[in-house]
C-alpha positions as CSV (number, residue, x, y, z in Angstrom):
1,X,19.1,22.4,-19.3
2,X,19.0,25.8,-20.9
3,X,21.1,27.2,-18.1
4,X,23.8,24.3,-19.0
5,X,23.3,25.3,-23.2
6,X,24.2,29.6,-22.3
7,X,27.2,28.5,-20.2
8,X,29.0,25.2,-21.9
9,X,27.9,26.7,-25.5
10,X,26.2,24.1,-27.9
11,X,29.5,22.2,-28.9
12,X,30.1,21.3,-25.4
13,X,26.5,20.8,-24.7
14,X,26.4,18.4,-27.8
15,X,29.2,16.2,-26.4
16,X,27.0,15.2,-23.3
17,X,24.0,14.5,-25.2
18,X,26.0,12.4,-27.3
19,X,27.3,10.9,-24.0
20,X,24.1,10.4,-22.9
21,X,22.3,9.1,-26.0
22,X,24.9,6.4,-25.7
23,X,25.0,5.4,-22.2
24,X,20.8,5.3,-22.3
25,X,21.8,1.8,-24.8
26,X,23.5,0.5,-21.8
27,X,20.3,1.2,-19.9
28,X,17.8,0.2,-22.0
29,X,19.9,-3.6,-21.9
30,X,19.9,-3.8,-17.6
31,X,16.0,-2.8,-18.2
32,X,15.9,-5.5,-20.1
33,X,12.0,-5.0,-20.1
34,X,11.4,-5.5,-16.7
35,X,9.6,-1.9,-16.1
36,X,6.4,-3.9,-17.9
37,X,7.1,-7.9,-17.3
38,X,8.1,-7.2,-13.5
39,X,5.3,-4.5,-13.3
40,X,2.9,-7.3,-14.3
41,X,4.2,-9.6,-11.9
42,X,4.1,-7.6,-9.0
43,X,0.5,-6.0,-9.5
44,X,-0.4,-9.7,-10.0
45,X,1.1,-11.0,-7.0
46,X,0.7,-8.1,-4.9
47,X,-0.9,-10.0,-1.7
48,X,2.1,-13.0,-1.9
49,X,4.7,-11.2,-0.2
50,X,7.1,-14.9,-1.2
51,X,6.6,-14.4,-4.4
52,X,7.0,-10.5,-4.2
53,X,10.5,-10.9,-2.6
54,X,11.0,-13.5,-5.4
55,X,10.5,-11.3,-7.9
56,X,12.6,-8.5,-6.3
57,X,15.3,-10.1,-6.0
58,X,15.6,-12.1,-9.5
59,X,15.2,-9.1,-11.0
60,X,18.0,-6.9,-9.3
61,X,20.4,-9.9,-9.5
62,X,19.7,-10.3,-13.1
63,X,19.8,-6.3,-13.9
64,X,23.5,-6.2,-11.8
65,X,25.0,-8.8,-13.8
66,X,24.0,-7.0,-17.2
67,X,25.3,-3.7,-16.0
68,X,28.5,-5.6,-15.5
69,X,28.6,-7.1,-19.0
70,X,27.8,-3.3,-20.6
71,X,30.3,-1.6,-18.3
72,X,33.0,-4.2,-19.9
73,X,31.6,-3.0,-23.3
74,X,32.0,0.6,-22.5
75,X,35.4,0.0,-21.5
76,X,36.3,-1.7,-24.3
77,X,34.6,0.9,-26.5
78,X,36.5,4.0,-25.0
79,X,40.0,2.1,-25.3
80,X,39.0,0.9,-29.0
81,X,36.9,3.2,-30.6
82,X,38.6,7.1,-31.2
83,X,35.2,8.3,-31.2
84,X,35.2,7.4,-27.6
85,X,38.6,7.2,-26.4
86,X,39.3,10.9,-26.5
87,X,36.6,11.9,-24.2
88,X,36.2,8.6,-21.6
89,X,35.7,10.7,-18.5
90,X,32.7,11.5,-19.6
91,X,31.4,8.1,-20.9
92,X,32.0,6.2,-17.5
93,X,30.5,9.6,-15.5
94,X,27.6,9.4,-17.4
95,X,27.7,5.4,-16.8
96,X,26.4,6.3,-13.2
97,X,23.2,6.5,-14.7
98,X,23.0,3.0,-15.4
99,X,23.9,2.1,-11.7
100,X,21.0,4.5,-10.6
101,X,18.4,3.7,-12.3
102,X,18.8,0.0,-11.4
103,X,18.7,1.0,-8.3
104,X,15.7,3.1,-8.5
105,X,12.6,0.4,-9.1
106,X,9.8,1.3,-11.1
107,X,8.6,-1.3,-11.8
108,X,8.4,-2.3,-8.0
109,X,6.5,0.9,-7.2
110,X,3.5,0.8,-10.1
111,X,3.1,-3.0,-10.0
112,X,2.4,-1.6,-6.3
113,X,0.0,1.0,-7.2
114,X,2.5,3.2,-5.1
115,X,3.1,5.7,-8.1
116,X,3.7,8.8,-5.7
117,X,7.4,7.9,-4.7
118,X,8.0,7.6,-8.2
119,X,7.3,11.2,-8.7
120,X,9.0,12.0,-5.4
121,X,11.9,10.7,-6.0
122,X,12.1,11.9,-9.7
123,X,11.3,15.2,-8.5
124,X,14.5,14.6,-5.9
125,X,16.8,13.0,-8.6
126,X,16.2,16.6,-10.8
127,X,16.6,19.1,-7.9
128,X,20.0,17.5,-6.9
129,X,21.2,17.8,-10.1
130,X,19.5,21.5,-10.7
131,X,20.8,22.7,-7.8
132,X,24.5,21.3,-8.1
133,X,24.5,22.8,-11.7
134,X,23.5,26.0,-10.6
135,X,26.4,25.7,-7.8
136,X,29.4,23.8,-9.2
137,X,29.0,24.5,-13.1
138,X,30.1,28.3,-14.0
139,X,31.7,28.0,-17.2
140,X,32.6,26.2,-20.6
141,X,35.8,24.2,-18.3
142,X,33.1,22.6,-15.9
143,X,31.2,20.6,-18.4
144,X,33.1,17.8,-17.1
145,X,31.2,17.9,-13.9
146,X,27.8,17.7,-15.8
147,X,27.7,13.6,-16.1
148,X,28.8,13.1,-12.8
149,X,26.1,15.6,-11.5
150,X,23.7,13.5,-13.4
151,X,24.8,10.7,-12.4
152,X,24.8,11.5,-8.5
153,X,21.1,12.7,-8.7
154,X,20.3,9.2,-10.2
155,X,22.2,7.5,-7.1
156,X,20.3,9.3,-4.8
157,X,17.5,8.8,-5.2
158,X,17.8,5.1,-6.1
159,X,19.4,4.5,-2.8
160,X,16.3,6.6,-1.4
161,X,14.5,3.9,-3.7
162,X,15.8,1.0,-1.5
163,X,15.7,2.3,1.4
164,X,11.8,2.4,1.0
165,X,11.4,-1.1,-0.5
166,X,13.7,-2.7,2.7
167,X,11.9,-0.4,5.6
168,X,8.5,0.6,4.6
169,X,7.6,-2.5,2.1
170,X,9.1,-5.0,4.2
171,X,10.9,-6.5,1.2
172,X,14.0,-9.2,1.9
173,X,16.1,-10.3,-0.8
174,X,16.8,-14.2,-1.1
175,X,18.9,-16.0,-3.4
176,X,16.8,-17.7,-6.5
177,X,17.8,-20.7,-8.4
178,X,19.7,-20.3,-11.9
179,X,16.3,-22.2,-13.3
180,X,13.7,-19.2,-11.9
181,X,16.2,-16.4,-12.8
182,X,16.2,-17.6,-16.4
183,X,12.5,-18.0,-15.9
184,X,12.0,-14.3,-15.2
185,X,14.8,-13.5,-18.3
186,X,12.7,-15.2,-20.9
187,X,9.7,-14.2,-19.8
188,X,11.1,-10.6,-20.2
189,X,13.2,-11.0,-23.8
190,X,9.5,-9.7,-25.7
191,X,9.4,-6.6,-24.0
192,X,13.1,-6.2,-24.1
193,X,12.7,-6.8,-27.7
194,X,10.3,-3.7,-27.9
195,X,12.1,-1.4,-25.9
196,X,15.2,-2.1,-27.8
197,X,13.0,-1.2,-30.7
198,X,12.0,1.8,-29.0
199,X,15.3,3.3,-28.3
200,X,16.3,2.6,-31.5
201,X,13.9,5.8,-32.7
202,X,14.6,7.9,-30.1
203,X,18.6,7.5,-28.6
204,X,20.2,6.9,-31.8
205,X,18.8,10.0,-32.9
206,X,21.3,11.4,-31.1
207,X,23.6,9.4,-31.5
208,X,23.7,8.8,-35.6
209,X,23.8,12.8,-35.8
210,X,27.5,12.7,-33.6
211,X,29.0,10.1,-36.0
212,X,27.9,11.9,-39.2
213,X,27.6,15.7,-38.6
214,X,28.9,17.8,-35.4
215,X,28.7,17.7,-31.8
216,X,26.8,21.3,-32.1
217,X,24.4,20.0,-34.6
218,X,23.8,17.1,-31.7
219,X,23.7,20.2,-29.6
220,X,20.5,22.0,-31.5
221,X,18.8,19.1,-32.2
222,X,19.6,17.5,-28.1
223,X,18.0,20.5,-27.2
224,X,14.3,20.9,-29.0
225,X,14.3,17.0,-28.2
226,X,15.2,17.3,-24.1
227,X,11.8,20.0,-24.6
228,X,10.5,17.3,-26.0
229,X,11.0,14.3,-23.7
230,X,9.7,17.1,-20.9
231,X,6.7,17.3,-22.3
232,X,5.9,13.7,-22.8
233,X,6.7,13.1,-19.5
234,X,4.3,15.0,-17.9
235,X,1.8,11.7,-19.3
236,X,4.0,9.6,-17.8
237,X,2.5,9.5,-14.4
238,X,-0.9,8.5,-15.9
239,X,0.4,5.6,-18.3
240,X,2.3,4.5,-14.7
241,X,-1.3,4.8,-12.9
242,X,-3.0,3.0,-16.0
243,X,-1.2,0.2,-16.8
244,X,-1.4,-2.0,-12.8
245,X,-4.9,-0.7,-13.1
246,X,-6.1,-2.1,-16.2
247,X,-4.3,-5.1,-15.9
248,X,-6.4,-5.7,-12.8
249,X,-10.1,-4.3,-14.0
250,X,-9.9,-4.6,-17.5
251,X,-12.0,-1.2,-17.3
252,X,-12.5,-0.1,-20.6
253,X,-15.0,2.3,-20.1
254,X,-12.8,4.3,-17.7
255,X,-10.0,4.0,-19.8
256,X,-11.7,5.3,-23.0
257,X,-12.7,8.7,-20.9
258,X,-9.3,9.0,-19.9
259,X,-7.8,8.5,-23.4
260,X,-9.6,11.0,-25.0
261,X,-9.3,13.7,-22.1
262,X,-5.7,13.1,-22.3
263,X,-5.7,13.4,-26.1
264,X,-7.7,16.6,-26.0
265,X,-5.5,18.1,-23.5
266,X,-2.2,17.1,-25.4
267,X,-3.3,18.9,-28.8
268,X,-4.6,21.9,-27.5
269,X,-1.3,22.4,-25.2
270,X,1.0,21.8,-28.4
271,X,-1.1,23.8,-30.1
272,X,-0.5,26.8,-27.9
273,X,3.0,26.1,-27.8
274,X,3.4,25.4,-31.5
275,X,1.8,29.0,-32.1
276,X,4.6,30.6,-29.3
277,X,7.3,28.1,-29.9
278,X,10.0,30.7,-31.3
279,X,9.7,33.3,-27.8
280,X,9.5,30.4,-26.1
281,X,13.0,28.9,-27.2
282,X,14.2,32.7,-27.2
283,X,13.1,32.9,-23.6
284,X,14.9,29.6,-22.4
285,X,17.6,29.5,-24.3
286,X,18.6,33.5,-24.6
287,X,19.2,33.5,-28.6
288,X,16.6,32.5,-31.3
289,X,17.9,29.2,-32.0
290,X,16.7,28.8,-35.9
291,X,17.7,25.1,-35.8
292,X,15.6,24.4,-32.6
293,X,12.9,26.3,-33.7
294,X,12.4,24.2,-36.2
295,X,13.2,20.6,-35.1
296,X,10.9,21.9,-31.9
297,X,8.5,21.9,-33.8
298,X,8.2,19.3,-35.9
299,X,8.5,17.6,-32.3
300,X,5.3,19.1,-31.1
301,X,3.5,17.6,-34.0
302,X,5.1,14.6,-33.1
303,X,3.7,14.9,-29.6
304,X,0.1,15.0,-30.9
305,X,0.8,11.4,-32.4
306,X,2.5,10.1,-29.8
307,X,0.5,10.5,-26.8
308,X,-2.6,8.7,-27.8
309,X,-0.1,6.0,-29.1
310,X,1.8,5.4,-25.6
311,X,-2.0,5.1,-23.9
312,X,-2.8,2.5,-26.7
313,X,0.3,0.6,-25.8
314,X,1.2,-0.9,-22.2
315,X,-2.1,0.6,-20.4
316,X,-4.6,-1.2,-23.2
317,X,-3.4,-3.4,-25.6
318,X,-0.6,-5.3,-23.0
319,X,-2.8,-5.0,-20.3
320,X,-6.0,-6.6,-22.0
321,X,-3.4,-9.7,-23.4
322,X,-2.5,-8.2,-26.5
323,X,1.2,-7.4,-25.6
324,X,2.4,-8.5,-29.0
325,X,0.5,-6.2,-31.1
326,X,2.0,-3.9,-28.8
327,X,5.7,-5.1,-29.2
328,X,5.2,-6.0,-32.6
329,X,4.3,-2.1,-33.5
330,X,7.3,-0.9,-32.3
331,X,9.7,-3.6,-33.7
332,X,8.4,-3.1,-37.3
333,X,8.8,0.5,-36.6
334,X,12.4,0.4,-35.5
335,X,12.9,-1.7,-38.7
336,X,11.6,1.2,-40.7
337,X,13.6,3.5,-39.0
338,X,16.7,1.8,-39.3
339,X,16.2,1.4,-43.3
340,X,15.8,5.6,-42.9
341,X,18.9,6.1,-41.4
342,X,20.8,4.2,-43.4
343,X,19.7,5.9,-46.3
344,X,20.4,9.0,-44.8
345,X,23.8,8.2,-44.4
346,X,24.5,6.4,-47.8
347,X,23.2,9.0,-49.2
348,X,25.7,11.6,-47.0
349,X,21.5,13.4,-46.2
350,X,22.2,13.0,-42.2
351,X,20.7,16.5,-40.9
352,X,19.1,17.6,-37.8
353,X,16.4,18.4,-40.0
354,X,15.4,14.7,-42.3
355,X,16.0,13.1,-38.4
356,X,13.5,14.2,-36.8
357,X,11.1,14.2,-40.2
358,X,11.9,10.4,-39.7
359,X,11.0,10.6,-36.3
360,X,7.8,11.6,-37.0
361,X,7.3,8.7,-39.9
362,X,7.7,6.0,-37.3
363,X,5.4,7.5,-34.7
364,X,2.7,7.5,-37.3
365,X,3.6,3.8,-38.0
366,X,3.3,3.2,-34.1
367,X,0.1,4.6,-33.9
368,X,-1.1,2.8,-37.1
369,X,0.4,-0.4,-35.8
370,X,-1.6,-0.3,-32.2
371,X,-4.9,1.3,-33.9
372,X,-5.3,-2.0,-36.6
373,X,-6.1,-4.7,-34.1
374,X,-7.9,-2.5,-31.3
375,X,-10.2,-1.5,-34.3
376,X,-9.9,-5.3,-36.1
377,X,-10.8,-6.9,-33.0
378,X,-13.1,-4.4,-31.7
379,X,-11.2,-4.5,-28.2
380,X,-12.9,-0.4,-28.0
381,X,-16.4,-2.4,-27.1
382,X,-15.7,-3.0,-23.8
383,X,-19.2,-5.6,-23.6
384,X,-17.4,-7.6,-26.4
385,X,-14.6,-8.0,-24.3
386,X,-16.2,-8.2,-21.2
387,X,-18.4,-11.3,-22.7
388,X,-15.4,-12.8,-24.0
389,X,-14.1,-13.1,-20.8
């Protein structure tokens, strides 16, 4: 990513993040929750291999026929829209994403406990598109390539993805009836309903700065965010390992450990890179970067708040049977965020800068949302629960 920002310059750079920020809409509807619902399903069921193939196969059929309802939407956007028609190469190469990452089942792999061809293959997915960067983008033209590069990696290693469910799981797809594929769709539409929420405070970002400022403004602020998203993901593996695991033990004690390991670990790294944030941007990005800088920051801090909140989410609250608080944090938080970026744009105050201030505002709301009930219901006394039960 910094390699892409010193050779397509920050205008071009701003026009794929835009692309992107758009196309991750498209790919947060053929989710349509099933990374938690069909996660739950499958840790549940693990030893009913039926039931497994069941689930398999309502869930690709139901995620194929929403990526062909948003691919109509993105061509009707492109031949509608002029904020989209001049540049719909880039839209429909960066649509390949969508295909991808249906293809690629996460939810398969951690409701299986088999989180290490998740990282594999993710690890795949980024060198195939780092090393065809490297190889085929050399200049500003090229940026066109970008999406498609993108988009390729995601193929890949989705098609990797199968291969590994068909061979080495055994898995056979079968043809459901209407009734059980509209079973596994409702029983999906609350987490949908939270992701929705969630992309709603972190892709339109992106995507409310390209209506209302400049593609180079997307550029700056696409770029302390992408450091961002990095950095949070390197939890991601242990929210993937957590959340089959307490859905089966119900292990509070362990959990608890783990949460405030992780915790201590996240603010001491931000802090580090907080206090060497501005060589560090220098570093990657071969110019100071003022803008970054700053929105980098504020993203660190944002980090802090963030990590304990994604622990208290899908690994505690939905695992122990308290989804809603979990979905309900969110979808008030999205709300909020909404009413902010609206006023920002009545109010003509859209900047990189009162973004991602807002940005922090709703991750504090998050957090606040998920602490209330663990601390109301006392779900952090694990003998409570346990005697409960």
């Amino acid at each position: 990513m910094p390699y892409l920002v010193r050779v397509l310059g920050m205008e071009k750079f701003g026009l794929i993040a835009f692309a992107q920020s758009f196309i991750q809409y498209f790919i947060i509807i053929t989710d349509y929750g099933f990374d938690l619902s069909a996660t739950r399903s499958i840790a549940v069921n693990r030893g009913n291999t039926e039931k497994i193939q069941e689930i398999v196969s309502s869930v690709f059929i139901i995620k194929l026929v929403l990526m062909i309802i948003c691919l109509f939407v993105l061509v009707l956007s492109i031949v509608l829209v002029p904020q989209f028609n001049g540049n719909g190469s880039i839209y429909l190469l960066t649509f390949g994403m969508v295909l991808g990452n249906i293809l690629f089942p996460t939810w398969f792999f951690q409701g299986m406990e088999s989180m290490k061809y998740i990282t594999v293959l993710n690890i795949l997915a980024k060198l195939i598109f780092t090393v065809l960067i490297f190889v085929v983008v050399r200049s500003t033209d090229d940026y066109i390539y970008v999406p498609g590069l993108t988009s390729l990696g995601y193929i890949i290693s989705g098609l990797i993805s199968m291969w590994i469910i068909f061979f080495r799981f055994k898995i056979r797809l079968c043809l459901p009836t209407i009734q059980v594929l509209l079973n596994y769709f409702r029983e999906s539409t609350h987490f949908f309903l939270s992701r929705v929420s969630v992309s709603i405070y972190t892709s339109s970002n992106a995507f409310v700065l390209g209506l209302f400022t400049t593609t180079q403004m997307v550029g700056y602020y696409s770029a302390a965010e992408k450091l961002y998203s990095a950095l949070r993901s390197l939890y991601q593996p242990l929210n993937n390992v957590l959340y089959p695991y307490m859905s089966k033990t119900k292990n509070i004690s362990l959990f608890k450990k783990v949460f405030i390991l992780a915790g201590t670990v996240n603010f001491l790294l931000c802090t580090g890179i907080f206090i060497m944030a501005d060589g560090f941007i220098t570093i990657l990005y071969g110019s100071p970067m003022q803008f970054t800088i700053y929105v980098f920051k504020i993203f660190l801090a944002i980090t802090v708040i963030t990590v304990p909140s994604v622990l208290l989410g899908y690994p505690f609250l939905a695992a122990l049977g308290y989804a809603q608080y979990a979905n309900n944090s969110v979808i008030f938080a999205s709300v909020f965020h909404v009413a902010g970026l609206v006023i920002l744009a009545t109010t003509s105050y859209v900047s990189i800068f009162t973004v991602v201030w807002l940005v922090l505002l709703t991750e504090l709301i998050v957090l606040m949302g998920r602490s209330y009930p663990i601390l109301n219901k006392q779900l952090w006394n694990s003998d409570m629960l346990f005697a409960k039960e």
